[in-house]
C-alpha positions as CSV (number, residue, x, y, z in Angstrom):
1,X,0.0,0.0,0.0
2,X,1.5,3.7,-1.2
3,X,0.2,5.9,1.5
4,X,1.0,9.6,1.5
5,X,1.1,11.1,4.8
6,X,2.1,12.9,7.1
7,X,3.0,12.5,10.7
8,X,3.3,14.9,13.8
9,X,3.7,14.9,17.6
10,X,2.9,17.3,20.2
11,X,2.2,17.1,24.0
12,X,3.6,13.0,24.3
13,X,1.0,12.4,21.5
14,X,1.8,11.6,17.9
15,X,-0.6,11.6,15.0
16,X,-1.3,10.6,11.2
17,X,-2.9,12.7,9.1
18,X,-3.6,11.7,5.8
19,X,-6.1,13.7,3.0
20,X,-8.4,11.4,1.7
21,X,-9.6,14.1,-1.0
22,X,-6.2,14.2,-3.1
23,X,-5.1,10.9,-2.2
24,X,-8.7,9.2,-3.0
25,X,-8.2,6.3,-0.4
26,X,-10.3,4.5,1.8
27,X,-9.8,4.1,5.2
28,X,-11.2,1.2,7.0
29,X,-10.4,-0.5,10.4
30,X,-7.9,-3.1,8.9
31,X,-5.7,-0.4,7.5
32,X,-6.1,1.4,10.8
33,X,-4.6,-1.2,12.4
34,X,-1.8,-1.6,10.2
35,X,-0.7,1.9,10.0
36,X,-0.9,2.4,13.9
37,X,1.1,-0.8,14.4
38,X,4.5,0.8,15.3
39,X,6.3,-2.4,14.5
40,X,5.3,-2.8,10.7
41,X,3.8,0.8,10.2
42,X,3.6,4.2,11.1
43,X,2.8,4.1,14.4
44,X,0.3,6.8,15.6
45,X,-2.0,7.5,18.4
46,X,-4.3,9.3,16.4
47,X,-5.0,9.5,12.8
48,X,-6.8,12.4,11.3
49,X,-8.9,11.6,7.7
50,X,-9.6,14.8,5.9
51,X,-12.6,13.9,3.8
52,X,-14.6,15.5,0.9
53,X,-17.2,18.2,2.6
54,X,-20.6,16.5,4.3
55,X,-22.2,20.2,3.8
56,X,-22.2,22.3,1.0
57,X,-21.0,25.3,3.4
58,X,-17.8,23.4,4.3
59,X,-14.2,22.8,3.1
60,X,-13.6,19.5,4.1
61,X,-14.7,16.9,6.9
62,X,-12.4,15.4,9.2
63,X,-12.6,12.1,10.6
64,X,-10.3,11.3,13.9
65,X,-9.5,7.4,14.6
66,X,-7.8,6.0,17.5
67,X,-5.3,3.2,17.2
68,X,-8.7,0.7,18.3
69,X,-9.6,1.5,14.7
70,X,-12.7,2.7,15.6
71,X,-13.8,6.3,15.0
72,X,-13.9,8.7,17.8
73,X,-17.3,10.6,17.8
């Protein structure tokens, strides 16, 4: 998998962020896991999608996963 990314820390935390609108990927809970797995990915404690718009008055959506590959509401 060619994943562009990119990847930054602050206060002990560090965090994906990858742009789903140039990029066109999909992100699902098995690649969640695999790019949070610090021994055969990226490691992350947070990933941050940035998605197409889900209203018309917005720039972009963003969708926040933990490494439990589940989506934090």
């Amino acid at each position: 998998m060619n994943l562009n990314f990119e990847k930054w820390h602050g206060n002990g935390n560090d965090f994906v962020i990858i742009n789903s609108i140039e990029s066109d990927i999909k992100i699902n809970k098995t690649k969640v896991k695999k790019i949070s797995d610090r021994n055969i990915g990226i490691g992350f404690d947070q990933l941050i999608n940035v998605c197409l718009p889900t209203l018309a008055s917005s720039n972009f959506f963003l969708k926040f996963y933990a490494k439990k590959k589940q989506p934090i509401t």
